[in-house]
N, C-alpha and C positions, 0 to 999 in steps of 0.2 A: 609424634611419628607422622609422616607424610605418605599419601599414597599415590601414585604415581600410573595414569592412564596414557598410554602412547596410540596413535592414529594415523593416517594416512599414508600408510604403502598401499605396496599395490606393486603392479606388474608392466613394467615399460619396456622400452629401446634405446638401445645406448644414445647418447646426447641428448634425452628428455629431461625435460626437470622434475624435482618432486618434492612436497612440503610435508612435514613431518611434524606434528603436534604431540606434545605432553600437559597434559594436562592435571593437576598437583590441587591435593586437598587433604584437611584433617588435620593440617599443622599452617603456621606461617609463611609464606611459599618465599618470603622475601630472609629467614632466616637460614636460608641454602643456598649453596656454591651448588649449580644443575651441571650436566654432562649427557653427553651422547658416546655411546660405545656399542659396537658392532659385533657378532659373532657368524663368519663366514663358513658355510657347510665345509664341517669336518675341521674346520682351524677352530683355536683360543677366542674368547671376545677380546676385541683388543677397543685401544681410545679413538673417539672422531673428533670430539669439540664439548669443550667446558667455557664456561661464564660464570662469573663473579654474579655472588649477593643483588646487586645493584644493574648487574649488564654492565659495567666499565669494563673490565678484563676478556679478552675473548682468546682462547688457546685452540688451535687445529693439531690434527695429525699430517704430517707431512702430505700424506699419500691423497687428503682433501682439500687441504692450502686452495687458497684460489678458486675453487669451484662450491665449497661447501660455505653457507652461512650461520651460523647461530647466532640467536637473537631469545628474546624472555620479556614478558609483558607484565610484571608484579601485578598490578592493578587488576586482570585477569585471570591468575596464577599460572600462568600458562608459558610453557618453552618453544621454541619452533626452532627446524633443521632447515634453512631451504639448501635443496641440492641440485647443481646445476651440470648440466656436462656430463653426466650421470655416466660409466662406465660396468660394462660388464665383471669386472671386477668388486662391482659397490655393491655387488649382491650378496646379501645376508639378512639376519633376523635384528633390527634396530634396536636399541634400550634407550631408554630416558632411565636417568640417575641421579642421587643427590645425597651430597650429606651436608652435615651442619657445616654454617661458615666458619672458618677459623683465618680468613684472608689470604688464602693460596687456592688457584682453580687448579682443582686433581686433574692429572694427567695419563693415571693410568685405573683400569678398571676396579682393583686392588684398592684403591680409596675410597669410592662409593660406600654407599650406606645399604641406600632404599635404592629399589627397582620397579621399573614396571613390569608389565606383561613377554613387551617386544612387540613390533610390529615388522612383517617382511617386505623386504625388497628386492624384487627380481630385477635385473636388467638383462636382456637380450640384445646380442649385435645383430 
């Protein structure tokens, strides 16, 4: 079983950037498909961005395309979000996610396993 620490929100302005850490222990970090999924005040958690085993595969949600990055450091056990372009809409409480690899990055929250805490993200126009 893996446990799952997420880090760095915080409170910005629309168009700042912001880097989001998970960090992953208790199990093998490199025998999990990681994800990122969002829950916006008063909506569903919905999907941001999953990565393969390995980091070759990298999947967005439409709505972060283009501004959101995911990236995973095995050797650290460690996941990152960077977020760019940051909008008031990107406000919500973060998750870092993960379940076993089986060679498809989940796409929706509904496949995860393990969770972390959360961590929030305000954005202000």
């Amino acid at each position: 079983q893996v446990h799952l620490v997420e880090s760095g929100g915080g409170s910005v302005q629309a168009g700042d950037s912001l880097i989001l850490s998970c960090a992953a222990s208790g199990s093998p970090f490199s025998n999990y498909g990681m994800g990122w999924c969002r829950q916006p005040p008063g909506k569903e958690r919905e999907f941001v961005a999953g990565v393969s085993s390995r980091g070759g595969t990298l999947r967005y949600s439409d709505s972060v395309k283009g501004r959101f990055t995911i990236s995973r450091d095995n050797a650290k056990n460690t996941m990152y979000l960077h977020m760019n372009s940051l909008k008031p809409e990107d406000t919500a409480v973060y998750y870092c996610a993960a379940r076993v690899w089986d060679g498809v990055v989940a796409e929706t929250p509904a496949r995860y396993v393990y969770w972390g805490q959360g961590t929030l993200v305000t954005v202000s126009s």
